[in-house]
N, C-alpha and C positions, 0 to 999 in steps of 0.2 A: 419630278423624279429625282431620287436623293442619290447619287453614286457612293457606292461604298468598298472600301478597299483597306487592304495593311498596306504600312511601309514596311521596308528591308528596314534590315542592320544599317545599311549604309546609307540609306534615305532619312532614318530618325538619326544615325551621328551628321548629317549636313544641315538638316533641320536644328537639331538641338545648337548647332556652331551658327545658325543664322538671326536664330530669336533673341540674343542677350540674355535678359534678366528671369526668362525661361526654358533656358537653357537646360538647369539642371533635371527639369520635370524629364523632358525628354530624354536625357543619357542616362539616367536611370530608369527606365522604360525597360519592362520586356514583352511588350508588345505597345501599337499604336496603328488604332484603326481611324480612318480618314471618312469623314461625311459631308461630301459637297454638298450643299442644299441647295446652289442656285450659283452663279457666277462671283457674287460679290459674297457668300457664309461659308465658311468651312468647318467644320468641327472638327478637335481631334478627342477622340475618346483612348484616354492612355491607361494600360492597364486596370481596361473595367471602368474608366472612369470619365466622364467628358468633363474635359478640367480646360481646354483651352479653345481657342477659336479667332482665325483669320478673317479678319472682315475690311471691305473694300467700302471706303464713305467718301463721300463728297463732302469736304472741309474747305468753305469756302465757294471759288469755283474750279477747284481739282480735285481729282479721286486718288486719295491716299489708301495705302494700303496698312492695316494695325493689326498684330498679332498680340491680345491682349489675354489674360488670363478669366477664363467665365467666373460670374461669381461666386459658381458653386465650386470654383477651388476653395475661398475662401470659409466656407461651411463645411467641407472635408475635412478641411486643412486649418484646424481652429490656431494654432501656434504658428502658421505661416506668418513671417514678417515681411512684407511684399518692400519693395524697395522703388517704388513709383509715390512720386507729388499725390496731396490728398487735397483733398478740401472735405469742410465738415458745415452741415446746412443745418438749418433750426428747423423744428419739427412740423413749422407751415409751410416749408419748401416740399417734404419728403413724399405726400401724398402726390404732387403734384408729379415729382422727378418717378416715382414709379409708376405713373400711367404714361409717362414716356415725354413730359415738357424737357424743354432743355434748362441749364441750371443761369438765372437773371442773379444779378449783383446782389439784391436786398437779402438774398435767403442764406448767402456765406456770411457764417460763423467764424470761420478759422482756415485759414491757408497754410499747410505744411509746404516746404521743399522749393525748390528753382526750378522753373519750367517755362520753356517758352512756347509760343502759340504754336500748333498742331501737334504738341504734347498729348499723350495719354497721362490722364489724372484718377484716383480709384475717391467717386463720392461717399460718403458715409454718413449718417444720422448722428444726434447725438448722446446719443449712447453706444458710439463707435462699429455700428453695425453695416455690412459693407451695402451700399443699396444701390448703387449704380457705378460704370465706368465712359469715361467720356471724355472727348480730347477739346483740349484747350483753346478758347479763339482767342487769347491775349497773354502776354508773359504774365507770369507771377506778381510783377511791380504792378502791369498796369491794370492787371485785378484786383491788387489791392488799393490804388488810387482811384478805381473806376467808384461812381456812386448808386448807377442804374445799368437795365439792359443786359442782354443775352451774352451771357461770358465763355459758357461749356453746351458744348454739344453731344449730347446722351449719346451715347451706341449701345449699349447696354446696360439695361436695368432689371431686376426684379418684378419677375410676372411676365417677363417679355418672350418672344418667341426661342428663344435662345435659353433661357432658364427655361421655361414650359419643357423644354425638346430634354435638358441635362437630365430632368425629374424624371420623366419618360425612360431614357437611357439607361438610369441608374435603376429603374424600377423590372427593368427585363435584365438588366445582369446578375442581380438579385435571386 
């Protein structure tokens, strides 16, 4: 059962002051409707749009909590320039990371940026298309030093219940 609701005025500026580098999505908001899906998925659909989403993962053996941006911001939002660590995987990695594998050492390409483990990273193809986001099980160095083995753990990808749900959303505001 999905619970759905708006935030106040004052619940999207606390909100927008607690996300960081998603801040601005939300204080420029005139509206912002909230769809719990289940304890650990949140969606926020902002002005018409499901552009973000709160998710509860197990990283490791604790449950972190990431408010990460869907990646259908990044198809809305074609000049958006996100400000989070990337990695970029070769095109035998990409089928795999969008049926929801997690991202192994052999398939990075390229590592942007400094990040350390239980980092949010944004994955991309290479032809720089956004195809997954996923938090880090090792710093930046020792991704790059690493030679094998399970480095990024997918939360979200393309095709996944989370896009399926944004397409759906976007298709009744429409």
């Amino acid at each position: 059962m999905v619970k759905r609701y708006f935030l106040s005025n004052k619940d999207i500026k606390e909100l927008s002051n607690a996300v960081g580098e998603l801040g601005p999505i939300f204080r420029n908001a005139k509206k912002v409707e909230v769809y719990e899906l289940n304890e650990a998925t949140t969606v926020y659909v902002i002005d018409d749009k499901p552009l973000v989403a709160k998710l509860t993962v197990k990283v490791d053996s604790n449950q972190r909590e990431y408010v990460i941006p869907l990646l259908m911001y990044f198809y809305l939002n074609p000049t958006y320039m996100p400000n989070y660590p990337m990695i970029t995987v070769d095109d035998g990695a990409v089928p795999h990371i969008v049926n929801g594998a997690d991202v192994m050492r052999p398939g990075i390409k390229d590592i942007s940026g400094n990040f350390g483990a239980g980092d949010v990273l944004l994955i991309r193809d290479l032809k720089g298309r956004y195809i997954a986001i996923g938090i880090s099980l090792m710093t930046a160095d020792e991704i790059r030093n690493a030679s094998k083995g399970k480095v990024i753990k997918v939360i979200h990808h393309l095709n996944d219940k989370l896009w399926n749900l944004a397409k759906e959303l976007l298709k009744t505001q429409s």
